[in-house]
C-alpha positions as CSV (number, residue, x, y, z in Angstrom):
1,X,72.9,226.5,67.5
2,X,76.2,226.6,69.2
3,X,75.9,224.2,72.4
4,X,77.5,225.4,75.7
5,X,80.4,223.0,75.7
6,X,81.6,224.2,72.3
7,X,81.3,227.6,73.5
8,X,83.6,226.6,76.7
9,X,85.6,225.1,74.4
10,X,86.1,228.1,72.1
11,X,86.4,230.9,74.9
12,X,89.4,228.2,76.5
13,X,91.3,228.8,73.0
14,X,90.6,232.6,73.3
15,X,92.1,232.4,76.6
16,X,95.0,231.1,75.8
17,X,95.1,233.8,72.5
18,X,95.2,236.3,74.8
19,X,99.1,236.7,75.1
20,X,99.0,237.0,71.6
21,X,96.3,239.9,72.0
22,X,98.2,241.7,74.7
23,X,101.0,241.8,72.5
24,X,99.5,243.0,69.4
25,X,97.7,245.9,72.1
26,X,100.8,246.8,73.5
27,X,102.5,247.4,70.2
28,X,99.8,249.5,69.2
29,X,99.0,251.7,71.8
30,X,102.8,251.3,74.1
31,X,100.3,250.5,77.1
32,X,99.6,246.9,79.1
33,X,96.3,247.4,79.0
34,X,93.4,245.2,80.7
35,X,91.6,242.9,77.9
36,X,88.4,241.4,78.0
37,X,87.6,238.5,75.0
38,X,84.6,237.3,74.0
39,X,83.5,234.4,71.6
40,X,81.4,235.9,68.4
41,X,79.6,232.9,66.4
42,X,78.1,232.9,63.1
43,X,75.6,230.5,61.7
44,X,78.4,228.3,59.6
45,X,79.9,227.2,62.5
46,X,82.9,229.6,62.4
47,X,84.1,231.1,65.8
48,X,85.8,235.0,66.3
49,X,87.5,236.4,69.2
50,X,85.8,240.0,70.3
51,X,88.9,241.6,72.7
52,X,87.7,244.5,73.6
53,X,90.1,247.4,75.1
54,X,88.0,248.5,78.0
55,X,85.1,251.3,76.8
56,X,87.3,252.1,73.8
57,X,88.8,249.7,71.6
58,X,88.2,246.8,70.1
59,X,89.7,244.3,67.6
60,X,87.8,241.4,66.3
61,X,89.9,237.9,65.5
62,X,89.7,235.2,63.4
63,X,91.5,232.2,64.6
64,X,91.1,230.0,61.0
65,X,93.7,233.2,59.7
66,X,95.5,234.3,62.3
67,X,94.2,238.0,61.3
68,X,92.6,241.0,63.0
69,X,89.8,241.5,61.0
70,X,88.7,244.6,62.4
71,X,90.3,247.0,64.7
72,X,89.1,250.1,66.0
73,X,90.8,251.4,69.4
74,X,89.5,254.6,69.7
75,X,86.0,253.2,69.5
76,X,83.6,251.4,71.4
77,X,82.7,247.8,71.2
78,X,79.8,247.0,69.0
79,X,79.2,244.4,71.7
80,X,80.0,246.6,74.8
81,X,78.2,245.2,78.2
82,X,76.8,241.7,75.9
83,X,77.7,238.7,76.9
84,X,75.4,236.0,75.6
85,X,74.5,234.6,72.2
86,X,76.5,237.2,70.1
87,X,76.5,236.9,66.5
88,X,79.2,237.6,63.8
89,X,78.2,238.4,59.8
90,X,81.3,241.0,59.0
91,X,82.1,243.9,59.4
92,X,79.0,246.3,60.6
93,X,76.9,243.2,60.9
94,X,76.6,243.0,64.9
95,X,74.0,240.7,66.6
96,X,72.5,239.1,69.3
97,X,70.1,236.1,69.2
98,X,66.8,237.7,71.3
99,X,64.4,234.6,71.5
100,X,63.6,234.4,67.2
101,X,65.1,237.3,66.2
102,X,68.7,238.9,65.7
103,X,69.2,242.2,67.1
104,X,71.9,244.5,65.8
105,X,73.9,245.4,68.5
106,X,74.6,249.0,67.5
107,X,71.5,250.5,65.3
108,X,68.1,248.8,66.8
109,X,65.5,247.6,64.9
110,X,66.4,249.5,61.8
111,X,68.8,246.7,60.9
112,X,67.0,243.9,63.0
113,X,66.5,240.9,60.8
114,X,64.7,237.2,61.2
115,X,66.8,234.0,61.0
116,X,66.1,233.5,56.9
117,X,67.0,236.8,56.8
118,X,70.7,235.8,58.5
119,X,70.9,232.9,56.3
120,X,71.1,234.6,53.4
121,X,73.7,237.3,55.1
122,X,75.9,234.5,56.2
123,X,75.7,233.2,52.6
124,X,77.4,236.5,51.8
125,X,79.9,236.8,54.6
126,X,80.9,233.1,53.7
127,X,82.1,234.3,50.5
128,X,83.9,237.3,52.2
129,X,85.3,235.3,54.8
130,X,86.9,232.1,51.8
131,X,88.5,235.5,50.3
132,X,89.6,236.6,53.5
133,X,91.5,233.6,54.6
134,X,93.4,232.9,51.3
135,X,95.5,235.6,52.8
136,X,97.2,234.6,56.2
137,X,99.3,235.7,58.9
138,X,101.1,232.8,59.2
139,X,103.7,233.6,61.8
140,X,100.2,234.4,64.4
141,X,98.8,231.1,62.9
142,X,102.6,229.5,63.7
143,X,102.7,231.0,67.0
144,X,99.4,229.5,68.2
145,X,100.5,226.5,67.9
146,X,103.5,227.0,70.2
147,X,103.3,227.3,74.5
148,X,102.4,231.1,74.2
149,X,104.1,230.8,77.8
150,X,107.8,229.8,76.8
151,X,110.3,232.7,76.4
152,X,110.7,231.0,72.6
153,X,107.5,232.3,72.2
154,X,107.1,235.6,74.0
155,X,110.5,236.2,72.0
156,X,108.8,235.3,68.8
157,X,105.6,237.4,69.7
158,X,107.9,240.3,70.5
159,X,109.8,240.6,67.6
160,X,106.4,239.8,65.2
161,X,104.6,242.8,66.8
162,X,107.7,245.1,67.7
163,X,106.3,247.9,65.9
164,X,103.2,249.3,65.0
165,X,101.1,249.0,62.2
166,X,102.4,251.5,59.1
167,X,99.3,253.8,58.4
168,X,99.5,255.6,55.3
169,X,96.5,258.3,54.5
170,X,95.5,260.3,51.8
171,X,96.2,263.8,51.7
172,X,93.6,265.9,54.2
173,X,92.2,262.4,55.0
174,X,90.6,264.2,58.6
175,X,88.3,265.9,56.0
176,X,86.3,262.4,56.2
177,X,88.2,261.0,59.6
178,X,86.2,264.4,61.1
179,X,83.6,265.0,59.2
180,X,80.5,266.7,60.0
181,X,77.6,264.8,58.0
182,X,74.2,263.9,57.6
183,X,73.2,261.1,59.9
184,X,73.5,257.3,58.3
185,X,69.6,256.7,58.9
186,X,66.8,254.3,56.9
187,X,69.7,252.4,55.5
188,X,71.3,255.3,53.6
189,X,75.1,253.9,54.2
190,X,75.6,254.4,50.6
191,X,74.7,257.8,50.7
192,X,76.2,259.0,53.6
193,X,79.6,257.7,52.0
194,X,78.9,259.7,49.2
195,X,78.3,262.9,51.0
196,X,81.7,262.2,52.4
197,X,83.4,261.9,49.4
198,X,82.1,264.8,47.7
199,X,82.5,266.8,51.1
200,X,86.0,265.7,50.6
201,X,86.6,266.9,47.2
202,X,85.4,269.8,47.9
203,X,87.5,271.0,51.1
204,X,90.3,269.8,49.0
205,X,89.3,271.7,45.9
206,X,86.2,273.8,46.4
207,X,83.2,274.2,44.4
208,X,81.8,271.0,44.7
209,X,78.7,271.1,47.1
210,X,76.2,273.9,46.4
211,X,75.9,276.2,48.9
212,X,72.2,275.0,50.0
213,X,73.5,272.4,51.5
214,X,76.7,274.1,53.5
215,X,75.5,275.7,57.2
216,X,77.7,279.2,58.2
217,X,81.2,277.3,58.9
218,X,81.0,275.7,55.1
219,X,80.5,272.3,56.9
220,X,77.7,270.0,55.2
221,X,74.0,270.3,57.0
222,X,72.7,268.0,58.9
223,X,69.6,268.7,59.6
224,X,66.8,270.7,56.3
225,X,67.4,269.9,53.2
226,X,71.0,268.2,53.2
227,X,72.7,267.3,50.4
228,X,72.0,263.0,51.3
229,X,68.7,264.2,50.7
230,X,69.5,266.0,47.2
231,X,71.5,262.4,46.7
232,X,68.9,260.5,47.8
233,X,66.6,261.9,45.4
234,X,68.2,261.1,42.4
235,X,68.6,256.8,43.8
236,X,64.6,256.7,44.2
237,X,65.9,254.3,47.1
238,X,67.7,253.9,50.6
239,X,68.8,250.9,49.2
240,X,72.3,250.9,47.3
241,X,75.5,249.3,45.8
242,X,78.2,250.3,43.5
243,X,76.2,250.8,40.7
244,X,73.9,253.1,42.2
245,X,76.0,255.6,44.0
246,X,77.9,255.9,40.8
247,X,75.0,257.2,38.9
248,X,73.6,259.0,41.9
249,X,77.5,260.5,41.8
250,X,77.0,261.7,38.3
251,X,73.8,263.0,38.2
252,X,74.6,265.3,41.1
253,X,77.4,266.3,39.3
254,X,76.2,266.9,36.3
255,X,72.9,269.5,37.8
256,X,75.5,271.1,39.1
257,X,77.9,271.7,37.0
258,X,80.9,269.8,38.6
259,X,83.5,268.2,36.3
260,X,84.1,264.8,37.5
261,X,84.4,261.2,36.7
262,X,82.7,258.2,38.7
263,X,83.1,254.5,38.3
264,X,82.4,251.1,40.1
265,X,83.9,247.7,40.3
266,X,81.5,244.3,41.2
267,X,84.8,243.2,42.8
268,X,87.5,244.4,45.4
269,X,89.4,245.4,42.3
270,X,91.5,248.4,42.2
271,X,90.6,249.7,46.0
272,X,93.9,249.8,47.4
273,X,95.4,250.9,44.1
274,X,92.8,253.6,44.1
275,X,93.8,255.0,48.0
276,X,97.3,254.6,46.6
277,X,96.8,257.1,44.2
278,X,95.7,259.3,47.0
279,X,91.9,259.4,46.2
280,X,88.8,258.0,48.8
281,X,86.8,255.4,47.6
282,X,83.7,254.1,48.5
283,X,84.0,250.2,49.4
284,X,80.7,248.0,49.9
285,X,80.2,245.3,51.8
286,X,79.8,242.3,49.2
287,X,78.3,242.2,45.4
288,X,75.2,240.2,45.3
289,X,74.0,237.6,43.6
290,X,71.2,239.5,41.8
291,X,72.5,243.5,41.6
292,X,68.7,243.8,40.1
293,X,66.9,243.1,43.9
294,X,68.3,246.1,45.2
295,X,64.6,246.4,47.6
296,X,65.0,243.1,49.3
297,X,69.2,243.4,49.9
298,X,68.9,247.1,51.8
299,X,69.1,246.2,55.1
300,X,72.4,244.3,54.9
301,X,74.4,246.1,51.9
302,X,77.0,248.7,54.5
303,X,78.7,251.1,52.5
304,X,82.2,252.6,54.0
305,X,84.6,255.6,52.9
306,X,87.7,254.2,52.6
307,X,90.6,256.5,53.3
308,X,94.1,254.9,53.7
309,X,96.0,251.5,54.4
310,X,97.3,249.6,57.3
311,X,100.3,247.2,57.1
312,X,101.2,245.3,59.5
313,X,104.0,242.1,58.6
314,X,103.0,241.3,55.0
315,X,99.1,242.0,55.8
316,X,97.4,245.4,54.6
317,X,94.1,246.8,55.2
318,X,92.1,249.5,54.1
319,X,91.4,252.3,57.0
320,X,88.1,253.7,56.2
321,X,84.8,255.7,57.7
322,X,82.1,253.1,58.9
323,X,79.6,256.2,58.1
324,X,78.7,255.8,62.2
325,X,78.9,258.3,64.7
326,X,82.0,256.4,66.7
327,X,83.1,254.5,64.0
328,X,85.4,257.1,62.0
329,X,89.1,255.1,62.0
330,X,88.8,251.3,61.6
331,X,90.9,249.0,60.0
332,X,89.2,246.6,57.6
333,X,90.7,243.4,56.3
334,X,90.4,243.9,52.5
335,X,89.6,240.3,51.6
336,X,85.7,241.1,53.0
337,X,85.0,244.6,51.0
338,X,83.0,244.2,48.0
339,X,82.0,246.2,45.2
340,X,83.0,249.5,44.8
341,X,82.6,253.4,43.5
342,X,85.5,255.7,42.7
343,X,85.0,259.3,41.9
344,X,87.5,261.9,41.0
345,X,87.7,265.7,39.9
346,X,88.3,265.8,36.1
């Protein structure tokens, strides 16, 4: 475990970060705003900078790349009013240390996990994070090395974060930004992305979802029978990756009658091509070692909608739907996404 010098150590860095921080808000949002930073660890010894933008906003650093690797500003903190012992495994993965087991700091106890448990996560994220970091934001990285306080530097930060980030969307893309949907519950991430996609295909083209599963406005149930139960019931399982919502994809598409093609990737492959040709696509987390122990991986396989890009200097990102009440517009690093499942209307 981290010992309290360290920490001091790391939160001293932050500190000194934070100009760069208060530019990169101020470009974003045309506001000084107030910023509070907090150190997240993981169990590899790696160190991120939580700034969080009062009750709403926050942006998660990594100080090894010089990137945001999350950033959400109309949301709230995963780590809102924690202070202590706060753990890091990527994106969606939000813990605290209580006594021998890791909390998550957003959905208790369903995603709660024991500290062989984390091991294997960090395994994961370690993989996500080497990918991650091939890609850097060298002039951040440059600029940290520099007296953040000399006008060289505040002239340099300036002109590196004179405009906001470019945000390009998908056609109707507030079909899933606003979405009404069946709750993400029992680990059904997967799911719930799907019921986004094909709630998105059909506002954009109609006769998609049966109406069973549509309430009086045509917006998808949420409570009954909802159609992530109909989806549910063809994966035999909470539990899901690429592979699975693809089938799950076709089978409901086929007792239906909807003409449609699905297909997945084991990689990162094709995702921001895939949004580039105007189409959502489901992005998971990381592809696992063994796709076949699909039981004991549940709890920490997240599925997200992706739904546009983000580019920011010679960084993109992917924007996408966490599948979270809250959590509707983040921007995602694209070195830590995963496998994947694209579906489109034939």
């Amino acid at each position: 475990m981290e010992t309290e010098t360290n920490a001091d150590n790391w939160l001293v860095s932050a500190n000194q970060h934070q100009i760069i921080h208060n530019a990169k808000i101020a470009a974003e949002t045309g506001q000084n705003v107030t910023l509070t930073t907090k150190i997240l660890s993981d169990l590899s010894d790696n160190h991120f900078e939580l700034v969080e933008v009062g009750d709403t906003g926050y942006m998660i650093f990594d100080p090894q790349s010089g990137k945001y690797l999350e950033e959400a500003l109309d949301s709230p903190s995963p780590y809102l009013g924690l202070s202590e012992n706060l753990y890091y495994f990527g994106p969606l993965n939000y813990y605290q240390l209580s006594g021998d087991k890791f909390v998550h700091t957003v959905i208790h106890n369903e995603y709660d996990m024991s500290f062989a448990e984390c091991r294997s996560l960090q395994s994961a994220f370690d993989t996500a994070l080497q990918n991650s970091r091939t890609q850097k934001d060298t002039e951040v990285l440059a600029l940290m090395q520099t007296n953040l306080n000399s006008r060289a530097s505040v002239n340099r930060l300036q002109s590196h974060f004179s405009a906001r980030a470019t945000n390009k969307y998908i056609p109707n893309y507030k079909y899933i930004k606003n979405a009404i949907y069946p709750a993400n519950e029992n680990n059904t991430c997967g799911y719930t992305a799907a019921c986004l996609i094909l709630n998105y295909w059909h506002k954009v083209k109609g006769n998609v979802i049966d109406s069973s599963f549509l309430d009086s406005n045509g917006n998808l149930k949420t409570t009954g029978n909802t159609l992530q139960d109909k989806l549910l019931s063809y994966g035999k399982s909470n539990s899901s990756w690429g592979l699975t919502i693809r089938d799950v994809l076709i089978d409901y598409c086929n007792e239906y009658g909807v003409a449609a093609t699905s297909t997945y990737y084991v990689t990162n492959f094709d995702i921001f091509a895939e949004v580039g040709r105007n189409r959502p696509v489901i992005v998971f987390g990381y592809f696992p070692d063994s796709p076949g122990q699909v039981q004991s991986r549940g709890k920490v396989f997240h599925a997200v909608t992706a739904y546009g890009t983000s580019t920011s200097g010679l960084v993109t990102k992917l924007i996408v739907h966490y599948g979270w009440s809250g959590y509707s517009h983040v921007t995602l690093d694209g070195g830590l996404v995963g496998s994947s499942t694209q579906f489109v209307l034939n």
